[in-house]
C-alpha positions in Angstrom: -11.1 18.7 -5.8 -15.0 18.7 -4.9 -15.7 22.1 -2.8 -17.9 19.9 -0.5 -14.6 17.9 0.4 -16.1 17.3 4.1 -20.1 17.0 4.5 -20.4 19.4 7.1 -18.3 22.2 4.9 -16.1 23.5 1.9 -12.5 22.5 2.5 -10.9 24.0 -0.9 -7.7 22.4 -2.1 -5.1 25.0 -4.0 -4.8 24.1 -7.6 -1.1 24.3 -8.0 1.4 24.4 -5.1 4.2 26.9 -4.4 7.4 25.9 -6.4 10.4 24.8 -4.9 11.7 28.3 -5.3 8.8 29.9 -3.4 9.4 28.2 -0.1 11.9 27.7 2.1 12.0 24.1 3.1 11.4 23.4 -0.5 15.1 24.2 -2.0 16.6 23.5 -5.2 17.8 19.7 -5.4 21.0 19.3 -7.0 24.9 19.1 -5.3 24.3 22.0 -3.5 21.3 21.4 -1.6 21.2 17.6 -1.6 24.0 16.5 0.7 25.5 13.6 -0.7 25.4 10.6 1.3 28.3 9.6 3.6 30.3 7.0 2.4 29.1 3.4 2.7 31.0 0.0 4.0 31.4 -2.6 1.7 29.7 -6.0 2.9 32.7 -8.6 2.7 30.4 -11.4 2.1 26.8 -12.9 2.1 25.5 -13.9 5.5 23.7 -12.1 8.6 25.0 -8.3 8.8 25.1 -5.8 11.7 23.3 -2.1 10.9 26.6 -0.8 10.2 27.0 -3.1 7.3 23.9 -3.3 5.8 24.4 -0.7 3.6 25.5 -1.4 -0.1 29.2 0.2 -1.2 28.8 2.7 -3.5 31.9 2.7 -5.2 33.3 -0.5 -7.5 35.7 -3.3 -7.6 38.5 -1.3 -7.8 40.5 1.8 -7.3 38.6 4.3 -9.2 35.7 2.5 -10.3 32.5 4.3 -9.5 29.4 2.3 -10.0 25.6 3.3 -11.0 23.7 3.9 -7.6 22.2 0.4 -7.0 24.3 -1.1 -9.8 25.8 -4.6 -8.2 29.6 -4.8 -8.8 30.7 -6.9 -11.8 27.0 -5.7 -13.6 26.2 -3.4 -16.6 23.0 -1.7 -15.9 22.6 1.4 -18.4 18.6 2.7 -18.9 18.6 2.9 -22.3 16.5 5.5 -24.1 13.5 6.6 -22.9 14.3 5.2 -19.5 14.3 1.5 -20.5 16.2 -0.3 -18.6 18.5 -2.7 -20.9 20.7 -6.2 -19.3 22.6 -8.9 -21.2 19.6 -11.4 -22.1 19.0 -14.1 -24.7 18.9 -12.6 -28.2 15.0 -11.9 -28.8 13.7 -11.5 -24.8 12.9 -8.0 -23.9 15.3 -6.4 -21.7 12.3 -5.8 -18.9 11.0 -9.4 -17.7 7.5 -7.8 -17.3 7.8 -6.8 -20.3 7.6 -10.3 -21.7 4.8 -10.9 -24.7 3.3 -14.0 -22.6 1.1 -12.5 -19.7 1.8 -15.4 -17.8 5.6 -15.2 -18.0 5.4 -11.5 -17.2 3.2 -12.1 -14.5 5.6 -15.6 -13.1 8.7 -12.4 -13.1 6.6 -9.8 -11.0 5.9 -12.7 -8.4 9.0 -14.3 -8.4 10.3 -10.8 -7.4 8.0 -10.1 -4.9 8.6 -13.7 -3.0 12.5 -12.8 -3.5 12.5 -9.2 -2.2 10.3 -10.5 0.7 12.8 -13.2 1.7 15.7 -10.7 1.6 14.3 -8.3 3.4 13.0 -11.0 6.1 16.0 -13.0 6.1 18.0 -9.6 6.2 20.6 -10.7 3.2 23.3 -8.1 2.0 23.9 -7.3 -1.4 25.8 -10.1 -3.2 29.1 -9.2 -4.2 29.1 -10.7 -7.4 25.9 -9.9 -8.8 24.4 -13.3 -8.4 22.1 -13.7 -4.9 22.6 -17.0 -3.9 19.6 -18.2 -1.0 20.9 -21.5 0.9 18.4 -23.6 0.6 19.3 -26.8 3.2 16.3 -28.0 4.0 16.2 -29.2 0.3 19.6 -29.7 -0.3 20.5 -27.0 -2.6 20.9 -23.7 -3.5 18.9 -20.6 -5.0 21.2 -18.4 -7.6 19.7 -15.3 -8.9 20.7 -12.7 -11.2 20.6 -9.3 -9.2 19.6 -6.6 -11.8 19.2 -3.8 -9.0 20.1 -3.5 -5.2 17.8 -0.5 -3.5 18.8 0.4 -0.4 15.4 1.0 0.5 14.5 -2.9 -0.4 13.2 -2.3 -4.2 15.5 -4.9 -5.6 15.4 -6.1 -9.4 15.9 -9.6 -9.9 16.0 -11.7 -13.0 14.6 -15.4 -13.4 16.0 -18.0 -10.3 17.9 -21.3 -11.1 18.5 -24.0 -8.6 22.5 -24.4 -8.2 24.1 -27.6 -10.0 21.8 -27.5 -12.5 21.7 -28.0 -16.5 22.3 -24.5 -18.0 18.9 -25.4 -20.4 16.9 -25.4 -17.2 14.2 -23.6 -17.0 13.7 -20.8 -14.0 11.8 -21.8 -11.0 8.3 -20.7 -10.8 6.7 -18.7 -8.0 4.5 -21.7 -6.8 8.3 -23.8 -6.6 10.1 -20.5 -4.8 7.5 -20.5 -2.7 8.1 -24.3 -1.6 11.6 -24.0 -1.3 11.3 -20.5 1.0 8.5 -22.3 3.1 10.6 -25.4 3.8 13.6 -23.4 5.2 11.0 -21.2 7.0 9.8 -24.3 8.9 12.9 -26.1 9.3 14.3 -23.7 10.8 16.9 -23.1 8.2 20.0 -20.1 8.7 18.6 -17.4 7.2 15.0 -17.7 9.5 13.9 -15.1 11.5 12.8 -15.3 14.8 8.7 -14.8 14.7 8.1 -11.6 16.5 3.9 -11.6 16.3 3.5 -12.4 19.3 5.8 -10.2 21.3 5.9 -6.9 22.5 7.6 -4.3 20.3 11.2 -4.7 20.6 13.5 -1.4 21.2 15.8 0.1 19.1 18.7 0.5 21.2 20.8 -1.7 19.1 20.7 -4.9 17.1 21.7 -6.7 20.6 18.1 -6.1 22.0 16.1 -6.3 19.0 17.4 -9.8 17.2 15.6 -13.1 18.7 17.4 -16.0 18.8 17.3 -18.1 15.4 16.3 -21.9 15.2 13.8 -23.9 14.7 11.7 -23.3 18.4 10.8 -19.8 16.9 8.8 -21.2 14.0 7.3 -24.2 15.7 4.0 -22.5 14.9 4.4 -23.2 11.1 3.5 -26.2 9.4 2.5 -28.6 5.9 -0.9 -26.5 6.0 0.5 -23.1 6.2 3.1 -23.7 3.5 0.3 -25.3 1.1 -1.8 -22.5 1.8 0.6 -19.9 0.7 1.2 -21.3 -2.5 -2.0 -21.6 -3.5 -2.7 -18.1 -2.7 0.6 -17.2 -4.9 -0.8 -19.5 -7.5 -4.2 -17.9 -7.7 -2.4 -14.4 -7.8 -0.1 -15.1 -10.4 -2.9 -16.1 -12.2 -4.9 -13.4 -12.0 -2.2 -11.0 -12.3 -1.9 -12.3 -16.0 -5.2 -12.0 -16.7 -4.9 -8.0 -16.0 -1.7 -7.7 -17.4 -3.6 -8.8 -20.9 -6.6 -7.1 -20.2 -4.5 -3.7 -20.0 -2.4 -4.3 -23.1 -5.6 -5.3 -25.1 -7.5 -2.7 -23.8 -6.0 0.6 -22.5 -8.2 2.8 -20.2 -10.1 5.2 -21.4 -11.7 6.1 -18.4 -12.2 10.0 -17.8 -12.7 9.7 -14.0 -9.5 10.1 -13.5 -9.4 8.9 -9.9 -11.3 6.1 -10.8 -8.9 5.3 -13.6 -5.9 5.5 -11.1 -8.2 2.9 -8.5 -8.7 0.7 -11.6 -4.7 0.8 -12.2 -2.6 -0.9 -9.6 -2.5 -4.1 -11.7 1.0 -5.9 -10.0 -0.2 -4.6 -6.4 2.3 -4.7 -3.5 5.7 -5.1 -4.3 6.9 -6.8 -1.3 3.6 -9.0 -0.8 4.1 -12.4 -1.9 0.4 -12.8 -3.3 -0.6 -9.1 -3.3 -3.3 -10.3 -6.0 -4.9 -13.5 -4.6 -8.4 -13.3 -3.6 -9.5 -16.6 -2.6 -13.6 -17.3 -3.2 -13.7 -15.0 -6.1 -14.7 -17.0 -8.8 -13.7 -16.2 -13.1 -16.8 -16.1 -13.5 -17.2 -12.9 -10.8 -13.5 -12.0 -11.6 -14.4 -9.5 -14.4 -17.6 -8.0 -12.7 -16.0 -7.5 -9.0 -11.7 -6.7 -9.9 -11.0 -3.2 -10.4 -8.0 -4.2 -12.3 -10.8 -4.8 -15.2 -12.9 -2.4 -14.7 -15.4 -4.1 -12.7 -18.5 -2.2 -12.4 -22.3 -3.9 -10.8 -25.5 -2.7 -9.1 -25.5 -3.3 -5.6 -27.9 -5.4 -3.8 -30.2 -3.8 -1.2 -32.1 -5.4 1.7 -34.7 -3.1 3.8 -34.1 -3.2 7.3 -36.6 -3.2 10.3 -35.9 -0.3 12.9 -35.8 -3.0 15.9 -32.7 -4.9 14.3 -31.0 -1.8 12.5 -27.6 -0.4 14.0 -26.4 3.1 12.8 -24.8 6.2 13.5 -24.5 9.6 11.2 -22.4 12.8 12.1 -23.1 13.9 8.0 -24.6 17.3 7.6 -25.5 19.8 5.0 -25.8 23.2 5.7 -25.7 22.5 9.0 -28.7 20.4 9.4 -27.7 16.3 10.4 -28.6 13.5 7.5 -29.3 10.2 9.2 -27.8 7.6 7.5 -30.9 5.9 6.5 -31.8 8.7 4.2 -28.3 8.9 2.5 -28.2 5.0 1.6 -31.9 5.6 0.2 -30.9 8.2 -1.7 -28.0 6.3 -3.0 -29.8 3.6 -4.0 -31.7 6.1 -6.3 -35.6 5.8 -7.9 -37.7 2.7 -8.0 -35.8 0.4 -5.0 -39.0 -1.0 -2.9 -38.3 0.1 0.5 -41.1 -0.8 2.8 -42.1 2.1 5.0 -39.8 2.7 8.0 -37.5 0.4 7.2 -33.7 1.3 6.3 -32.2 0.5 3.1 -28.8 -1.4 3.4 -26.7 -1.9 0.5 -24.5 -4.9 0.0 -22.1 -6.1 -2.1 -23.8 -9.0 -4.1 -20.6 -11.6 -3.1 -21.2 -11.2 0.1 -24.7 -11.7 0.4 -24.4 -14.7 -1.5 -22.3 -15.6 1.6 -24.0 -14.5 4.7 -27.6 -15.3 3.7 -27.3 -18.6 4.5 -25.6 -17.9 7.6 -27.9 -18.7 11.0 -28.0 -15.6 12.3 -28.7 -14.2 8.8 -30.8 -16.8 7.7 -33.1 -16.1 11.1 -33.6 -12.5 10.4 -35.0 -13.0 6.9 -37.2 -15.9 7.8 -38.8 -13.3 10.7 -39.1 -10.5 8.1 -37.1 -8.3 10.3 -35.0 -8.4 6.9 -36.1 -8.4 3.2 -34.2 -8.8 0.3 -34.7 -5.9 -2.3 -33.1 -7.4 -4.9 -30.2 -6.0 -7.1 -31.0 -2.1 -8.0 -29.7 1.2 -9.1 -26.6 2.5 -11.6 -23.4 0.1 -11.6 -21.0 1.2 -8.5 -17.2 0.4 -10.2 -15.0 -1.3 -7.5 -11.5 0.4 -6.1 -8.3 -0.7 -5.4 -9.3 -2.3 -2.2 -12.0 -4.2 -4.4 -14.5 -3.9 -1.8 -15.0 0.0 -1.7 -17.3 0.9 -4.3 -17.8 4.3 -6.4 -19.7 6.2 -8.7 -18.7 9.0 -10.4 -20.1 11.8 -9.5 -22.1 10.5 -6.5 -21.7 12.2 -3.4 -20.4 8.8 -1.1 -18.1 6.2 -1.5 -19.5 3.1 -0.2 -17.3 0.8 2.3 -19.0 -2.7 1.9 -17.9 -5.8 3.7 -16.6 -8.5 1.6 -15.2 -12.2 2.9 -12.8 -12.3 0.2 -9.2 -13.2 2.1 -7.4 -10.0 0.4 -3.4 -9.8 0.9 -3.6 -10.8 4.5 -7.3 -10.2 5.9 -11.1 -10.8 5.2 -12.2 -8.0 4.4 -15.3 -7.7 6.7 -15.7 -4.0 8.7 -15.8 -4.5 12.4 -18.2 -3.0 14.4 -15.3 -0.8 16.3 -14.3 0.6 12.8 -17.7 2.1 12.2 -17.7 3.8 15.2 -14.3 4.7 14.4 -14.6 6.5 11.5 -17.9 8.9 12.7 -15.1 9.7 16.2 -12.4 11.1 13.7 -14.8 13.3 11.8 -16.4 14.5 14.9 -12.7 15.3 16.2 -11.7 17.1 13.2 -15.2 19.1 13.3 -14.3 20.1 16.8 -11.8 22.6 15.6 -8.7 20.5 14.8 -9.2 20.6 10.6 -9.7 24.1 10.7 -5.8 24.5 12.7 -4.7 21.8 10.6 -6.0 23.6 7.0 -4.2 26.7 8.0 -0.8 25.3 8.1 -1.4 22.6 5.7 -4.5 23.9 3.0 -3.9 20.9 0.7 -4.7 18.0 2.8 -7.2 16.6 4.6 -8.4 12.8 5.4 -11.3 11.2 3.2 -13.8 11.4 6.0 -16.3 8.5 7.1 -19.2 10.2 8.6 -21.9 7.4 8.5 -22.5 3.6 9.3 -25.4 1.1 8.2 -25.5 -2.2 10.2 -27.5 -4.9 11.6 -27.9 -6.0 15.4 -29.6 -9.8 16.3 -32.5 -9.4 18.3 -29.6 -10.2 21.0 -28.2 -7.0 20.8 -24.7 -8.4 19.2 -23.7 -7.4 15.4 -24.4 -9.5 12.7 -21.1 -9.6 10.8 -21.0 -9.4 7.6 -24.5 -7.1 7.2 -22.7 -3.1 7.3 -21.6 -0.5 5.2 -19.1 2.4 6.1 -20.8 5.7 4.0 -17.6 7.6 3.0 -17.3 11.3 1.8 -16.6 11.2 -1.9 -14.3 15.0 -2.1 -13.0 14.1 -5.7 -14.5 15.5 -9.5 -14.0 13.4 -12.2 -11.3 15.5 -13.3 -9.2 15.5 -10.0 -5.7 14.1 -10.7 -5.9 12.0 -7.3 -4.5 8.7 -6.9 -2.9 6.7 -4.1 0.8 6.5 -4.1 0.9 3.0 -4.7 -1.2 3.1 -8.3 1.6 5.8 -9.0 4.6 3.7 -8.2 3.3 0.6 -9.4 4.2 -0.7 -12.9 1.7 -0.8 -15.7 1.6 -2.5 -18.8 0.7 -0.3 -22.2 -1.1 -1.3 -24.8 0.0 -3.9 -27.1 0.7 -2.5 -31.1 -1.3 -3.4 -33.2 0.8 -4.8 -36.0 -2.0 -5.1 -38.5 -3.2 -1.7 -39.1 0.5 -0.1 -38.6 2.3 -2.1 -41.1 5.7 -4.2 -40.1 6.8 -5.5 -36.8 5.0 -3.6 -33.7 7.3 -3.0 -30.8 6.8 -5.2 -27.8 4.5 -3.8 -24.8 6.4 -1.8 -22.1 5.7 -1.9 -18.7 6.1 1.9 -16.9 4.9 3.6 -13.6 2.8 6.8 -14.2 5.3 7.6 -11.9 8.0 7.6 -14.6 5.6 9.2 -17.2 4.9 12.3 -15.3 8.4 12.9 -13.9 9.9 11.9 -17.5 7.1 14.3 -19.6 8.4 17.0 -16.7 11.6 16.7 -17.4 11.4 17.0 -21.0 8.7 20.1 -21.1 11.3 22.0 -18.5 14.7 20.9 -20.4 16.0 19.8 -16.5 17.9 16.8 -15.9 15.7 13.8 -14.8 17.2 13.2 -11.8 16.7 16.5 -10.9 13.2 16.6 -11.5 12.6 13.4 -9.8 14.3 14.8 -7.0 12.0 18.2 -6.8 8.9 16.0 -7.3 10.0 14.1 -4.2 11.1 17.4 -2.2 7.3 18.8 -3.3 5.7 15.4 -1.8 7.4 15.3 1.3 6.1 19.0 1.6 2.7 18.7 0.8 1.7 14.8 1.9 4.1 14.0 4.5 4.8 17.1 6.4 0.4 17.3 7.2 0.7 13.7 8.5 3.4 14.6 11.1 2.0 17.8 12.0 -1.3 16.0 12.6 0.9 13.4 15.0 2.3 16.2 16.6 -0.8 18.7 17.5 -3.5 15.6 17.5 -1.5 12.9 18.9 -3.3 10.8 16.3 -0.9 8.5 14.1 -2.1 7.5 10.3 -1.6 4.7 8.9 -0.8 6.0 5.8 0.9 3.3 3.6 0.9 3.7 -0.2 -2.4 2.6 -1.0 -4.0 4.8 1.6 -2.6 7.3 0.7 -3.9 9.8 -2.2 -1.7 12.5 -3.8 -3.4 15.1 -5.8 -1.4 16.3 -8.7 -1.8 19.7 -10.7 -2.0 20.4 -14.3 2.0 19.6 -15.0 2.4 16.8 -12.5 3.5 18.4 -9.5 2.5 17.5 -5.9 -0.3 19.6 -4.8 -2.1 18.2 -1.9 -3.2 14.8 -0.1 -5.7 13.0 1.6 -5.8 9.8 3.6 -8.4 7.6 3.6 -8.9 4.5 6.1 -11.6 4.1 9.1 -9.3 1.5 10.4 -5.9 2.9 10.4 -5.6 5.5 13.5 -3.5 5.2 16.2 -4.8 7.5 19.3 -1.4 7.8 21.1 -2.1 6.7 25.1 0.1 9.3 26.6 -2.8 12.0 24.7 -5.7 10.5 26.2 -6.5 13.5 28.4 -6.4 16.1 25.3 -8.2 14.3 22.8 -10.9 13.6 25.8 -11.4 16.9 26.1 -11.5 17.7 22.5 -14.4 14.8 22.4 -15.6 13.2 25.5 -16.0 9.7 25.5 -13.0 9.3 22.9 -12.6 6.0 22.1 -15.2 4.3 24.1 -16.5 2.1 21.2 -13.5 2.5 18.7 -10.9 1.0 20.8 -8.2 3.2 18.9 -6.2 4.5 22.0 -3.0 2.8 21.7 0.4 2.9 23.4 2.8 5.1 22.4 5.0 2.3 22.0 3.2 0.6 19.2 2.3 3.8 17.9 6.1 4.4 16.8 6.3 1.1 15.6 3.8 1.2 13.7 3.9 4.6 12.6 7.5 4.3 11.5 6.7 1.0 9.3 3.7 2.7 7.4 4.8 6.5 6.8 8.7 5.5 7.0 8.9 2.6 5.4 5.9 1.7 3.4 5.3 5.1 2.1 8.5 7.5 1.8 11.3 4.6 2.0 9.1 2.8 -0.8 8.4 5.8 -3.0 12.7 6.4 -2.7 12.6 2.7 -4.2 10.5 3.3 -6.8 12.1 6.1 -7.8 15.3 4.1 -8.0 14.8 1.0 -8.9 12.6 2.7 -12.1 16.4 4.4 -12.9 14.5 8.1 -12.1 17.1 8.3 -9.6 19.8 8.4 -7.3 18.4 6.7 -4.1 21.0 8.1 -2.1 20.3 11.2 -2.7 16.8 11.2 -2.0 17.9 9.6 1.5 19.9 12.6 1.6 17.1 14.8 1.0 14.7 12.6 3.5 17.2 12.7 6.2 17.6 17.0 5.5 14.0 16.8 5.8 13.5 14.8 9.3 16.3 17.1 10.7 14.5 20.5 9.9 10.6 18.3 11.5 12.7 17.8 14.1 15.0 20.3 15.1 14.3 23.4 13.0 12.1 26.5 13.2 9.2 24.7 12.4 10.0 21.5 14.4 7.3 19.7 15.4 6.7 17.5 18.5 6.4 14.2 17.2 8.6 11.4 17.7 8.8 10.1 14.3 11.5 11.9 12.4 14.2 11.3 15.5 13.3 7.6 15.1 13.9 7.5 11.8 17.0 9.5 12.1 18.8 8.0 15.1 17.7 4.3 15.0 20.4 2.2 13.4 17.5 -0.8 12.9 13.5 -0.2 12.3 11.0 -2.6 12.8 9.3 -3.5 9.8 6.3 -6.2 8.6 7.1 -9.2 7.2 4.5 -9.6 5.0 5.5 -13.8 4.2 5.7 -14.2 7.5 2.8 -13.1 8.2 1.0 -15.0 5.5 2.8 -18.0 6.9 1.5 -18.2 10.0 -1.9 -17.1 9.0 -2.7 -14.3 10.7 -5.3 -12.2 9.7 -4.6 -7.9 10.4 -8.2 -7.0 11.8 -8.5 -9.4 14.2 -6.6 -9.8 17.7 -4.9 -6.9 19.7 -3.0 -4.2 17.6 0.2 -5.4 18.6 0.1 -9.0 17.8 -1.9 -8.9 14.4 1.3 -8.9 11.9 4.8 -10.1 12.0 7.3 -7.8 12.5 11.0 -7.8 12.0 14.2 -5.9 12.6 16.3 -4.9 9.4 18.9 -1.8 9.2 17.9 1.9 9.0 19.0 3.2 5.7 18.7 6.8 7.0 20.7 6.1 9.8 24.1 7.6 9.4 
């Protein structure tokens, strides 16, 4: 990575990591060191289960059957070569639904999927028995039956095409838009599988599924209605729809991007697996679609306006060589040669969406008509969007830009609040009062993408304009850093399409595989090892060098991350191997409240104008959801659910791994790996939920901006 991976100093990240063999909380996986899981009950039947029968049997129907981990009794599910995954379909379908030669009918399977692994997981359903999942449906009078090609125990479920029951067997599947009608209906009627709506309640405890499950009926969804549901599938409309579009733009035309972080930003085309419109963005229009999506490529110049000193808003802990950078002279120099900056005035840069928006907007409007703000015009080199769309980057540039952008992304607007700016200088000034320099002692690979500078606008009122900001982020990475986040690893990708004219016969249809699958796969071949045993060392060497520096930064901080996938960067060496991490996120701290006093010390005034102190409460909840679940839990699904390997025994190998945090010679004081371990249910988001009742994450108290639900541990044992 860049030598100047912090502005104020060289932070220098190892090139390869120590083996499993070199350490000793890195051993060997295999039967000897990965315990194997303790027997699991069998759930008798479909309906509501307690923690203790949550988890799937792993033996088969009868007396000395043993079935494939995740393999639902009565199926045949055996990868075929090169780690295909092959089930009894129509003659001439590919065996992978994403795989499908029509974009669109890939793109329907990945969003059916999503909507159905979000309803089990919500609705807390058991693994069918027969290999069918059948969803009640009441409120309509029928009955959703569902071929179940997987069952994770970490919620990474496989499904093929839906039916309704009673049906003609010509039928075609139901579409994402109709599963989405049909889930919405039960959601507001109240139906048997509903859970109670927990967004606006206090986190619940997890002394037992007693004290965490609401009552079920229709009173606890009262809040939904018509709109809601009609808003939802329209977003999951507009997401399918797009997700076509980059599934045929990434078999046309495969990347031949050398960044290579930016090609890993540019490559999380099917986005969150358990979102039920991870790729809507409502306001974009297909005419902006290819300039402003990072799925293709999008690159732009960024618009500038000059900004008079009495109305500008800003704050800068940058430095080079020790000397401080206001951030005024960092955007200018950004913006490169030529932009006509009127003397004393600061140049802001904006994404060009959003200043389509907000310049009409009164308070806006008012500031241009008093000259206080001028618009500069587009200028400078194309910026190429991210994975969050609206940070921008330019290879080779020595910031990241954080722009606002209105766009209603997953479940927010993406607009940064005022609090977040400040937010982002107060962690780099923490972590420049001595903490990095502990932390990089134990833990030399990682280190969080800092956000040292903020651009923004003030009404001559005083009070922010929103929408008029920028967040000026630390770019650490060269071009030829193998860095992406965890969920652009995981994720499915499509390959390129054949090209049957220049090769001569039939060309084989598309696949759609993980980087994930080709690094651990080209791993196991160039050693000669078992994949599963690879797979399983990857995920020892990840938990080492990414999620071992997040808990020790819990522990000697008190400072929770919120390090889901997609914040969440792993840098990879030459062969593929785990390395080192970053996280990167201005929003996502949690300042534990029982740690007020030390982190005071370490800075006064912490938290004066972030508003990041929390309670230690919702810090474990949350914590546990985005690290636990999210991250590791997720990354054990991928791993599974992609037939890389045993899911149980990477639990195994998690669980080993939370004992030793917790309890062994390096143990460290958080609370995390004791909740993970002794909880029998975790509180987890409900991502449809959520977008049913409309809430948007960055606004409202911490506590009450998602939807969260109970659902079994599957570490506890």
């Amino acid at each position: 990575m860049n030598s100047t991976s912090a502005p104020d100093g060289p932070v220098h990240t190892p090139t390869r990591g120590p083996s499993v063999t070199e350490t000793s909380r890195q051993p060997e996986p295999g039967p000897a060191t990965v315990a194997a899981p303790r027997p699991q009950e069998r759930v008798p039947e479909q309906g509501r289960r307690s923690p203790q029968e949550a988890k799937t049997s792993s033996r088969g129907d009868g007396p000395g059957q043993e079935r494939v981990p995740g393999q639902v009794p009565g199926q045949d599910w055996t990868p075929a070569p090169g780690n295909r995954q092959s089930v009894d379909r129509p003659r001439g379908t590919p065996a992978e639904p994403l795989d499908h030669p029509d974009p669109h009918i890939a793109a329907q399977a990945a969003a059916v999927e999503n909507l159905l692994r979000c309803w089990v997981r919500e609705a807390d359903l058991p693994a069918p028995a027969d290999g069918t999942l059948r969803i009640p449906l009441p409120a309509s009078g029928t009955a959703l039956l569902t071929p179940v090609h997987y069952w994770s125990p970490t919620g990474w479920h496989r499904f093929g095409p839906p039916r309704l029951a009673d049906v003609p067997p010509q039928a075609p599947p139901v579409d994402a838009v109709t599963v989405t009608a049909l889930l919405t209906r039960e959601r507001s009627g109240g139906g048997p599988d509903a859970r109670a709506l927990t967004a606006v309640s206090s986190p619940a405890t997890d002394s037992g599924p007693a004290a965490v499950r609401a009552p079920v009926g229709q009173a606890a969804f009262t809040l939904l209605d018509a709109a809601a549901g009609n808003d939802l599938a329209a977003r999951v409309a507009d997401s399918v729809r797009r997700t076509a579009t980059f599934i045929d733009e990434h078999r046309k035309h495969p990347s031949d991007e050398s960044d290579l972080f930016l090609a890993a930003e540019q490559a999380l085309v099917l986005g969150h697996p358990l979102h039920p419109a991870p790729k809507s963005r409502e306001g974009l229009s297909e005419v902006e679609a290819p300039l402003y999506s990072p799925e293709l490529r999008g690159c732009f110049p960024l618009h500038w306006l000059a900004v008079a000193p009495s109305v500008l808003a800003t704050d800068s802990a940058w430095t080079e060589r020790g000397r401080p950078i206001p951030a005024a002279q960092l955007t200018a120099r950004l913006a490169e040669t030529g932009l006509p900056l009127p003397d004393g005035h600061a140049a802001l840069p904006l994404h060009p969406w959003q200043l389509r928006e907000v310049r009409h907007h009164p308070a806006t409007a008012a500031l241009l008509d008093a000259g206080l703000l001028k618009d500069l015009g587009a200028h400078g080199s194309a910026w190429h969007a991210t994975s969050s769309v609206r940070t921008v980057y330019r290879s080779g540039a020595p910031a990241m830009l954080k722009l606002s952008l209105g766009l209603r992304i997953t479940n927010s607007r993406r607009e940064n609040l005022r609090k977040e700016l400040h937010r982002g200088v107060e962690v780099h000034r923490l972590l420049r009062s001595g903490l990095v320099e502990h932390w990089q002692a134990v833990h030399p690979g990682f280190d969080i993408v800092r956000d040292p500078a903020w651009l923004a606008v003030d009404g001559p009122d005083g009070q922010p304009v929103p929408g008029l900001d920028v967040m000026i982020r630390h770019n650490p990475f060269r071009p030829t850093d193998d860095v992406s986040c965890v969920a652009g690893l995981v994720s499915p990708r499509p390959s390129p399409w054949p090209d049957s004219t220049t090769g001569g016969g039939t060309a084989d249809p598309p696949t759609t595989r993980s980087r994930l699958a080709d690094v651990v796969t080209r791993l196991a071949g160039r050693t000669g090892r078992p994949l599963g045993a690879v797979a399983a060392e990857w995920f020892l060497r990840y938990l080492e060098q990414v999620v071992r520096p997040v808990l020790w930064f819990d522990a000697e901080a008190g400072i929770a991350l919120e390090a889901h996938q997609q914040n969440t960067l792993v840098h990879l060496d030459g062969d593929g191997w785990p390395v080192g991490g970053r996280y990167r996120d201005n929003q996502g701290y949690y300042f534990r409240a029982s740690r007020r006093a030390e982190l005071d010390a370490r800075l006064p005034g912490t938290g004066e104008h972030s508003d990041t102190f929390v309670s230690d409460e919702v810090t474990d909840e949350r914590f546990a959801y985005y690290l636990g679940i999210n991250n590791v839990l997720g990354l054990i699904g991928a791993f599974g659910s992609q037939r890389l390997a045993d899911e149980r025994l990477l639990l195994a190998a998690f669980r080993r791994f939370l004992s030793e945090v917790a309890s062994g010679p390096s143990r460290l004081r958080t609370s995390l790996p004791a909740r993970l371990l002794d909880s029998p249910v975790l509180r987890c988001k409900a991502n449809l939920l959520t977008r049913l009742h409309g809430l948007d994450e960055l606004v409202g108290p911490v506590d009450t901006q998602s939807v969260y639900v109970t659902i079994a541990n599957p570490l506890h044992s």
